[in-house]
DSSP file (Angstrom, degrees, kcal/mol; ACC not computed):
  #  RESIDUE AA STRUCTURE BP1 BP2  ACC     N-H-->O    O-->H-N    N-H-->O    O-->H-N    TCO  KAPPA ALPHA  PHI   PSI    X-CA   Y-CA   Z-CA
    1    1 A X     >        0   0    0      0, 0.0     4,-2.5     0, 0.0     5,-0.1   0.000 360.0 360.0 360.0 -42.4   22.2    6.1   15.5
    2    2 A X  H  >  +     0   0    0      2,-0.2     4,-1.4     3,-0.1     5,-0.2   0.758 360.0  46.9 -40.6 -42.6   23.7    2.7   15.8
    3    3 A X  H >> S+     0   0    0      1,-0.2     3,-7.3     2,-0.2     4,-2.1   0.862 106.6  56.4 -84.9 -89.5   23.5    2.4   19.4
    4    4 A X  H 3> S+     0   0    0      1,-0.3     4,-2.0     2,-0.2     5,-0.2   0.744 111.9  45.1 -27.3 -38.5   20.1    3.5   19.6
    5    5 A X  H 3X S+     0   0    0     -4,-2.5     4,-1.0     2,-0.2    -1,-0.3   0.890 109.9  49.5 -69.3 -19.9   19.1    0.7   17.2
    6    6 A X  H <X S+     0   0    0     -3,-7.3     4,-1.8    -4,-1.4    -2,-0.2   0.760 112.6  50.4 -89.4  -3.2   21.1   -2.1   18.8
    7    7 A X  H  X S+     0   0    0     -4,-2.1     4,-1.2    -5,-0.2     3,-0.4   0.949 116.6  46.1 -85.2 -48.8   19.3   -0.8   22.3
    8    8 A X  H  X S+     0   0    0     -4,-2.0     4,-0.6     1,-0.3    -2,-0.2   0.686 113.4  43.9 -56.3 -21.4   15.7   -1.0   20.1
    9    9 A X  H  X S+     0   0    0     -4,-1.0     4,-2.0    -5,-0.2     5,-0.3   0.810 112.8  55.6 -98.9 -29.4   16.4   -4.3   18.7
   10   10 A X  H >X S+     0   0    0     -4,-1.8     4,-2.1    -3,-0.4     3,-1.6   0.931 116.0  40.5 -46.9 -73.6   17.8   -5.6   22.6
   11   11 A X  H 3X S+     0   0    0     -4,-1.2     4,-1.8     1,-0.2    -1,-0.2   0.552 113.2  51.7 -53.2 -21.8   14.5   -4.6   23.9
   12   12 A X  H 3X S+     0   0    0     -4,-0.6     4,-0.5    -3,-0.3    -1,-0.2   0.830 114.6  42.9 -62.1 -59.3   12.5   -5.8   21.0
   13   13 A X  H <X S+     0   0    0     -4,-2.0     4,-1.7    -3,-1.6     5,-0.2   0.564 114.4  50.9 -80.6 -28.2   14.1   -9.2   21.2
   14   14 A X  H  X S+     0   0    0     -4,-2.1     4,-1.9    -5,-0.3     5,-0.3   0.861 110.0  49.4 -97.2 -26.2   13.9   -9.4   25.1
   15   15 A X  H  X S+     0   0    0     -4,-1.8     4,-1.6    -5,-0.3    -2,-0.2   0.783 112.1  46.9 -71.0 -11.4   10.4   -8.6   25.1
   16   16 A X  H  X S+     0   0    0     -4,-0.5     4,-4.4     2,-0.2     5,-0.2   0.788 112.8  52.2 -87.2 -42.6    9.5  -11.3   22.3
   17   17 A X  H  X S+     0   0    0     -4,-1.7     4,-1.6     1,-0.2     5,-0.3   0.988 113.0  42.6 -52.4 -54.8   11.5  -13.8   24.2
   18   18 A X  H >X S+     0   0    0     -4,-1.9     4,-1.1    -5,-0.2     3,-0.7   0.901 113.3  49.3 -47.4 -51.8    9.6  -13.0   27.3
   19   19 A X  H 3< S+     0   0    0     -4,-1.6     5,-0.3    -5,-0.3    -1,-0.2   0.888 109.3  57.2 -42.2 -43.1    6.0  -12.8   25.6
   20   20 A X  H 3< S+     0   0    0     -4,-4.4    -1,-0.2     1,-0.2    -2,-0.2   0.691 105.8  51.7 -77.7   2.7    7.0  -16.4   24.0
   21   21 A X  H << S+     0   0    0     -4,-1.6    -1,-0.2    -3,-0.7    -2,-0.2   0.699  88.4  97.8 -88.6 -34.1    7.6  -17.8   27.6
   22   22 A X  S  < S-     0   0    0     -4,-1.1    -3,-0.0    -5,-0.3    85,-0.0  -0.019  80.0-127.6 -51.4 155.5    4.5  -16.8   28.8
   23   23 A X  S    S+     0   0    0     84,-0.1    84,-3.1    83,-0.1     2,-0.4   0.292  78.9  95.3-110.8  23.2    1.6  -19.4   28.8
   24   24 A X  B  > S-A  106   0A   0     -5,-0.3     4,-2.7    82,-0.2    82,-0.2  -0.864  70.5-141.6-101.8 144.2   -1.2  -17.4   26.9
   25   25 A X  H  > S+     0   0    0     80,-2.8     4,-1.8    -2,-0.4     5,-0.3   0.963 104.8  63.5 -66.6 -44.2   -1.2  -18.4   22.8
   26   26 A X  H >> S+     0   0    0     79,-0.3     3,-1.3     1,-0.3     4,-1.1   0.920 103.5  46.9 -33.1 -74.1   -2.1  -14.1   22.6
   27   27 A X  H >4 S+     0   0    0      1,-0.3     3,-2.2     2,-0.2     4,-0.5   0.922 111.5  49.3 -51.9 -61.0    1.2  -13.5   24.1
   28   28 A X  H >X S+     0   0    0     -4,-2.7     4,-1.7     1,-0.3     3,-0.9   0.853 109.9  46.9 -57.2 -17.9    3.3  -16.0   21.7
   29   29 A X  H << S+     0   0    0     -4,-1.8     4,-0.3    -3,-1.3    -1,-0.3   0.667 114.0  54.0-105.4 -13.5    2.1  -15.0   18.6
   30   30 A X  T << S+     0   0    0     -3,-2.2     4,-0.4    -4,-1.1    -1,-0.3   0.291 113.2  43.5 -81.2   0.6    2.9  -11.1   20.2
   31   31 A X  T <> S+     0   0    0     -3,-0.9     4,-1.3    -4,-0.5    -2,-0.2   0.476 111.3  57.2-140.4 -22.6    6.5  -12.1   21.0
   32   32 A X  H  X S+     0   0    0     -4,-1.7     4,-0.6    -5,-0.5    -2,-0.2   0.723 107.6  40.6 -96.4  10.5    6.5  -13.6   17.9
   33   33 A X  H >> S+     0   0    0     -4,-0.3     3,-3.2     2,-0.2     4,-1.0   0.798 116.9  51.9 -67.7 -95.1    5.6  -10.5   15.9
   34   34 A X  H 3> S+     0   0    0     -4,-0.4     4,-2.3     1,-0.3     3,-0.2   0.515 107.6  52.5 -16.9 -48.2    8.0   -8.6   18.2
   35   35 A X  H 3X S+     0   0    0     -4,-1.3     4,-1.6     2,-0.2    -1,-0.3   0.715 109.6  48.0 -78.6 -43.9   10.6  -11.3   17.4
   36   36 A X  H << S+     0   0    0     -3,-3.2     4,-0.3    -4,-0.6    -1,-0.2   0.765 110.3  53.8 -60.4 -31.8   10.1  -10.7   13.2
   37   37 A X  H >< S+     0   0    0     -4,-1.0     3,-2.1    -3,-0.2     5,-0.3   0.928 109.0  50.6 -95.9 -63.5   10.4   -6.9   13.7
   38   38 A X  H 3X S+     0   0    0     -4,-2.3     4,-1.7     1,-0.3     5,-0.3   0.888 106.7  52.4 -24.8 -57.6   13.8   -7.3   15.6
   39   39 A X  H 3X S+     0   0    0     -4,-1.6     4,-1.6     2,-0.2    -1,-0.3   0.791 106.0  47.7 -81.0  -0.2   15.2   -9.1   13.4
   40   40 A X  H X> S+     0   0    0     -3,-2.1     3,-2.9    -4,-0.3     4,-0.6   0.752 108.2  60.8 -77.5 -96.2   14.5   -6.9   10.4
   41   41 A X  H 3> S+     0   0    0      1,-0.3     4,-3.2     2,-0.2    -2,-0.2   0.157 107.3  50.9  52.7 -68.4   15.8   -4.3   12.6
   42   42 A X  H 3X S+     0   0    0     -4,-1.7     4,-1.6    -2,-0.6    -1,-0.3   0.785 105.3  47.3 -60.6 -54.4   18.9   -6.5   12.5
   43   43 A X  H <X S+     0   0    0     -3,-2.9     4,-1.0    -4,-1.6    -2,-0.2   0.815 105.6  57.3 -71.6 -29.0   19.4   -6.9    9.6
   44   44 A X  H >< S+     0   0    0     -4,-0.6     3,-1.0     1,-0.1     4,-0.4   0.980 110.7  49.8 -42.6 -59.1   19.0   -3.3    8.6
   45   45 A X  H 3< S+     0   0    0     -4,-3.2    -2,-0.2     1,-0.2     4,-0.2   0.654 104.3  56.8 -72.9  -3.6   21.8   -2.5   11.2
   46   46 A X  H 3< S+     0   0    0     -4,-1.6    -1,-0.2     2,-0.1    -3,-0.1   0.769 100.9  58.2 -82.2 -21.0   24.3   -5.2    9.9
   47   47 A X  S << S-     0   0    0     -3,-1.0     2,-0.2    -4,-1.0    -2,-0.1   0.785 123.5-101.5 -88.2  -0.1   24.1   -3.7    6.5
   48   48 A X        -     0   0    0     -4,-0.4     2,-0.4    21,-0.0    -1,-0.2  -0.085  23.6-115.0 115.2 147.9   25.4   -0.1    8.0
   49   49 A X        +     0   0    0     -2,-0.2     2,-0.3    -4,-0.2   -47,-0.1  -0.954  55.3 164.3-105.8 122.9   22.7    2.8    8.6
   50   50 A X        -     0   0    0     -2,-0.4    20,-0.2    20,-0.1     2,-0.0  -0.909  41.6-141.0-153.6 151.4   24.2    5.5    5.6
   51   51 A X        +     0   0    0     -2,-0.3    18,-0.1    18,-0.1    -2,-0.0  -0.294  60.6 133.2 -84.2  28.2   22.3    8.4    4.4
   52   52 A X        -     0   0    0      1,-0.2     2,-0.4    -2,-0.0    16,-0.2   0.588  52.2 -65.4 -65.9-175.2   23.5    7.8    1.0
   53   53 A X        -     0   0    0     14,-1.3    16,-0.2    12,-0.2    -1,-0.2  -0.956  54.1 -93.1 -69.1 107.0   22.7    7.4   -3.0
   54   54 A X        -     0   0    0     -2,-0.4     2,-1.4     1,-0.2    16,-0.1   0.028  49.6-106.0 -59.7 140.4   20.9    5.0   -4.6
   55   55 A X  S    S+     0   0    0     14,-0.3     2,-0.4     9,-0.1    -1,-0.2  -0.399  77.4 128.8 -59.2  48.9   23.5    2.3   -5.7
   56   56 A X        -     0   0    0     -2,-1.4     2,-0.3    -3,-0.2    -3,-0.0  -0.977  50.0-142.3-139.1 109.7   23.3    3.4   -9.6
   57   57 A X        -     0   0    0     -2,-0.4     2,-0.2     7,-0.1     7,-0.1  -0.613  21.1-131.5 -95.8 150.1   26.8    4.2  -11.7
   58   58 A X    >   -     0   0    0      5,-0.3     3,-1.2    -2,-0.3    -1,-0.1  -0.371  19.3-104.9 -78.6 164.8   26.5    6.9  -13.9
   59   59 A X  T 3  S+     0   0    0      1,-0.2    -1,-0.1    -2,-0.2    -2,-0.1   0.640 117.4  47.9 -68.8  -1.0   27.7    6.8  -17.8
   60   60 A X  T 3  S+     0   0    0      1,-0.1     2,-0.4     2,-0.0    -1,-0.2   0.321 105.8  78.2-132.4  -7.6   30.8    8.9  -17.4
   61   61 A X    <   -     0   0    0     -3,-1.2    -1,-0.1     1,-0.2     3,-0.0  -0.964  61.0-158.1-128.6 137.3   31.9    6.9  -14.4
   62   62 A X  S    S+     0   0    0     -2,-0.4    -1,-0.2    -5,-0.1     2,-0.1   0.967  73.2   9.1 -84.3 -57.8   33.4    3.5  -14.0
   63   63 A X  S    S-     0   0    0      1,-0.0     2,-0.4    -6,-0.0    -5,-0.3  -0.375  90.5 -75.1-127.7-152.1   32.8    2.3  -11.0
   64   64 A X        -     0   0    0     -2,-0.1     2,-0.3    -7,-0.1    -7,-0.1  -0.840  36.6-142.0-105.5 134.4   30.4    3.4   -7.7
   65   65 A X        -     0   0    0     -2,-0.4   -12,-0.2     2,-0.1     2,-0.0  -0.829  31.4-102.3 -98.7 127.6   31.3    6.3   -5.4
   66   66 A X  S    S+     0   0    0     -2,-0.3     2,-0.1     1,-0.1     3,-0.0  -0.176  89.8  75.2 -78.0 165.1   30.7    5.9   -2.0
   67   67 A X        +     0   0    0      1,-0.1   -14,-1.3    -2,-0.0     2,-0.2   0.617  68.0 130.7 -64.2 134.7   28.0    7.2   -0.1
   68   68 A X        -     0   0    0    -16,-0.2     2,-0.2   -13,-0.1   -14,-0.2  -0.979  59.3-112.2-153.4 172.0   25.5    4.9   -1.3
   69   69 A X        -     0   0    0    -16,-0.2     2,-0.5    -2,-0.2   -14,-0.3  -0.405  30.7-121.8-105.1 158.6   22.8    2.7    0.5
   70   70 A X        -     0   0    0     -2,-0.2     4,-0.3   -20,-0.2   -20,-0.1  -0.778  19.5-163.8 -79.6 145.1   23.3   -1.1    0.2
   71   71 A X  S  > S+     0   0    0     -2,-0.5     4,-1.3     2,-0.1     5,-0.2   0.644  74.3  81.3-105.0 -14.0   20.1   -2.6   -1.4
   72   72 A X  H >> S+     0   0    0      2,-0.3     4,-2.3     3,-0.1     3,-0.5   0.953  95.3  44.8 -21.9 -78.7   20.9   -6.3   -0.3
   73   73 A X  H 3> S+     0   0    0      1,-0.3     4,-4.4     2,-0.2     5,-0.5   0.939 117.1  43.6 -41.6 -76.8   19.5   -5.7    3.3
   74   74 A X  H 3> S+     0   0    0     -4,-0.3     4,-1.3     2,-0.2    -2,-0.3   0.667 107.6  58.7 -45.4 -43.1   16.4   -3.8    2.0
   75   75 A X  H <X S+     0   0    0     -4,-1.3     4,-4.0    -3,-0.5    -1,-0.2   0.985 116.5  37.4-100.3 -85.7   16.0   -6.5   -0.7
   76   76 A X  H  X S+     0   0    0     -4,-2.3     4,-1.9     1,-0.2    -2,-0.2   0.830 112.8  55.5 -46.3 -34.6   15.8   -9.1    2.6
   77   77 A X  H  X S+     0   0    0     -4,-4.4     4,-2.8    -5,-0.5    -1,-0.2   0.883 104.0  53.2 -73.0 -34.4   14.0   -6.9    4.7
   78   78 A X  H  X S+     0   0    0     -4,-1.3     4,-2.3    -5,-0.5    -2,-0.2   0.993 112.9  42.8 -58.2 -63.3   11.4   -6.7    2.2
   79   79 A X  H  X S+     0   0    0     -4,-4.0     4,-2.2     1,-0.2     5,-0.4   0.965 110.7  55.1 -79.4 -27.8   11.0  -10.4    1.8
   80   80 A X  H  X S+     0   0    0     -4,-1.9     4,-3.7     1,-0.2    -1,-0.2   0.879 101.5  58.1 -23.2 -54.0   11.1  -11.1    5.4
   81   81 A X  H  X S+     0   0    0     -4,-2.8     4,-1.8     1,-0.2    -1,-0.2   0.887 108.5  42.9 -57.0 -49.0    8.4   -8.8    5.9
   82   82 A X  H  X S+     0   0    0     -4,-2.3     4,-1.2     1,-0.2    -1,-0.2   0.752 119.1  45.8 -63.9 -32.1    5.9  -10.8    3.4
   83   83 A X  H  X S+     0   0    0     -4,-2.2     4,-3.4     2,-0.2     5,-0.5   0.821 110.3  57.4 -88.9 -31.4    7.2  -14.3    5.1
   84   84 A X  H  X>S+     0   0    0     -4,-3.7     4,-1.4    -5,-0.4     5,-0.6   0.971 113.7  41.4 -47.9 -46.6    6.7  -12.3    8.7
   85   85 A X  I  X>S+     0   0    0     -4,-1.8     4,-3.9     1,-0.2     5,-0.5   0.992 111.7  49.7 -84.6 -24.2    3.2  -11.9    7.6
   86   86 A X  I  X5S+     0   0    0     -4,-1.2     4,-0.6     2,-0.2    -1,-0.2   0.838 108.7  51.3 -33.5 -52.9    2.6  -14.9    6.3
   87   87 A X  I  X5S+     0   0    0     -4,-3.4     4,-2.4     2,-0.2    -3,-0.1   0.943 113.5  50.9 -68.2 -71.9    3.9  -16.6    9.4
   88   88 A X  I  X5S+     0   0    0     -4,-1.4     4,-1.0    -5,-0.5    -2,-0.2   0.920 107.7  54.0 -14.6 -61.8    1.3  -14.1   11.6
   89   89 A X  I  X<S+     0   0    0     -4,-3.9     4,-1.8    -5,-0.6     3,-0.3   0.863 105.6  47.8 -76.7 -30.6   -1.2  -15.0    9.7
   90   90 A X  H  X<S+     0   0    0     -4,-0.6     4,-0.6    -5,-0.5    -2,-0.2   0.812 111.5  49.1 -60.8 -35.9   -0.8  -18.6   10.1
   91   91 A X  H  X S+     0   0    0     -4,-2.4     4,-0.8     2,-0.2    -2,-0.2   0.432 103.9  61.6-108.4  12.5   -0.5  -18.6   13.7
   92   92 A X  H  X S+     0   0    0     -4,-1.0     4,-2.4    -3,-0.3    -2,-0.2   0.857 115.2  34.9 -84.9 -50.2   -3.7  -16.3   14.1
   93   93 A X  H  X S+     0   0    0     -4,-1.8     4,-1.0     1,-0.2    -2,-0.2   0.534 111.6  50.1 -84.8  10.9   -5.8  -18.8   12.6
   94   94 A X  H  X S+     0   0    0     -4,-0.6     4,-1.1     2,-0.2    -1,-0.2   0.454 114.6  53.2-168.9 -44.8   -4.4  -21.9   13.6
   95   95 A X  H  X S+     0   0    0     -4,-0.8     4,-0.8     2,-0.2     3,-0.3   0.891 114.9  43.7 -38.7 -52.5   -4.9  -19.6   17.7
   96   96 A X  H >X S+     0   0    0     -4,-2.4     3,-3.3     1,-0.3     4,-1.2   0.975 113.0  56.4 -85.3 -62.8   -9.0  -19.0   16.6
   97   97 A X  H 3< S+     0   0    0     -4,-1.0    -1,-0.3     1,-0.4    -2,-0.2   0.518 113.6  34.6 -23.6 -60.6   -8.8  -23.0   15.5
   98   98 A X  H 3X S+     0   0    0     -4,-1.1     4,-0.7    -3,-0.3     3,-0.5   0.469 116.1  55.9 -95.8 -20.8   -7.6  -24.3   19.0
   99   99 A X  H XX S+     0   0    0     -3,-3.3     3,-2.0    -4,-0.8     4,-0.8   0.927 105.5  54.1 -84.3 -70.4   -9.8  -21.6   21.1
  100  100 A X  H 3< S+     0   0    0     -4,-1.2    -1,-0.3     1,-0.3    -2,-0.3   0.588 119.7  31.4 -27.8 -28.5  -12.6  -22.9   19.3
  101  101 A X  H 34 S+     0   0    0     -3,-0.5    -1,-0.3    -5,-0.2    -2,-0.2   0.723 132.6  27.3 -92.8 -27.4  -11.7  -26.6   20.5
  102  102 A X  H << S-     0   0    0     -3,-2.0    -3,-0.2    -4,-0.7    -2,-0.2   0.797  91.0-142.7-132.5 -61.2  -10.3  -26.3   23.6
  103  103 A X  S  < S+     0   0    0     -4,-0.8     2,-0.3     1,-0.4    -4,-0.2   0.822  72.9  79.5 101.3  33.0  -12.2  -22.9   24.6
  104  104 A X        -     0   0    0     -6,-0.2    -1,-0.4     3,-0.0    -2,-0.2  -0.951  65.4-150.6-168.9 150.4   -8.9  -21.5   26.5
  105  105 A X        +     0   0    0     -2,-0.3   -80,-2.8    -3,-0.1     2,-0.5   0.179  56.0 119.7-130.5  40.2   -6.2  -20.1   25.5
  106  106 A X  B >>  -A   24   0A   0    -82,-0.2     3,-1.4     1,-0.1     4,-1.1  -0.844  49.8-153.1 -60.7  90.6   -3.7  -21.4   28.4
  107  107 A X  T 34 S+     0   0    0    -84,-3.1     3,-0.3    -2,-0.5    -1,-0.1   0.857 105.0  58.7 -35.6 -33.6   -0.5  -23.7   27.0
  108  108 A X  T 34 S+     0   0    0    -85,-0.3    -1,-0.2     1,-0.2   -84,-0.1   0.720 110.2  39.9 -89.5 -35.2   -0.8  -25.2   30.7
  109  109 A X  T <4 S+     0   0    0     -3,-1.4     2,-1.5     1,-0.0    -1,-0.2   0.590  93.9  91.5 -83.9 -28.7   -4.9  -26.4   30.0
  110  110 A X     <  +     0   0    0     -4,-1.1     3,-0.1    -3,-0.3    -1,-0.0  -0.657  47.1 146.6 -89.8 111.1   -4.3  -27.5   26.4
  111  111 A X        +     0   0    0     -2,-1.5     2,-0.3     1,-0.3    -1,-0.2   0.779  57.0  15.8-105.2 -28.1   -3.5  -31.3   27.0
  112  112 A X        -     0   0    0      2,-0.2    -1,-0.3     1,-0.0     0, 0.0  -0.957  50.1-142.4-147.4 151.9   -4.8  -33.4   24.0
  113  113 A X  S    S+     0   0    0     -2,-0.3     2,-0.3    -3,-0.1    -3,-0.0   0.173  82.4  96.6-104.2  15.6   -5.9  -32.6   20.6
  114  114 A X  S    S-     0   0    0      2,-0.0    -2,-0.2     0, 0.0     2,-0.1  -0.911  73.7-130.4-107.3 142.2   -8.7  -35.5   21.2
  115  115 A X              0   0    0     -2,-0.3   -13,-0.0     1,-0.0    -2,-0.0  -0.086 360.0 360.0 -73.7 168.0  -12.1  -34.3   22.3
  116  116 A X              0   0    0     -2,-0.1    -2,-0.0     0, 0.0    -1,-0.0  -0.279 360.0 360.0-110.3 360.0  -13.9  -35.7   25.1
C-alpha cells in the first residue's frame, strides 16, 4: 500500500510541478491544486497507513494497545484541506481579475499591471 502511495504522490507532485512551469495562469493554479493534494497524500503516508482503532483507552486499561490510527496526520490533513481551498479560491479570482485586464491568460503576454 505504501509503495503505491509514494508512486501516487511522485506523479502527483511531478505533474503539479510541470503544470506550474507552464505559461497558462489555468495550468498553475491546476498544478497547484495537484501540488495541495500531494502533499496531504504525504502527510498521510508519513504518519503510517494502519487499519487500526480509534486512538481511545478503555477504563480497565492503562495505557493504548496498538493497532490504532494516529489522529495527528488526519488532524493536519483536515486543516490543510480548508487552507488548500482557501488558497484555490484566492487564485481563481485573482486569475478572472487579470483575464479581465489583460484579456489573456499567457504569463509570457502579461507585462505591466498599468493599462494603456
Amino acid at each position: 500500500m505504501e509503495i503505491l502511495l509514494a508512486i501516487v504522490i511522485g506523479g502527483l507532485y511531478s505533474s503539479g510541478f510541470y503544470l506550474m512551469m507552464r505559461r497558462s495562469i489555468v495550468k498553475l493554479i491546476i498544478g497547484l491544486i495537484l501540488l495541495g493534494h500531494a502533499t496531504n497524500l504525504l502527510i498521510f503516508s508519513v504518519g503510517r497507513v494502519v487499519r487500526g482503532d480509534p486512538p481511545l483507552i478503555s477504563p480497565e486499561e492503562l495505557v493504548l494497545t496498538p493497532p490504532f490510527a494516529d489522529p495527528l496526520p488526519q488532524a493536519l490533513i483536515l486543516t490543510a484541506i480548508v487552507i488548500g481551498f482557501g488558497v484555490q479560491a484566492f487564485a481563481i479570482v485573482l486569475f478572472n481579475r487579470v483575464y479581465q485586464s489583460v484579456r489573456t491568460d499567457d504569463l509570457d503576454a502579461i507585462h505591466s499591471t498599468e493599462t494603456s
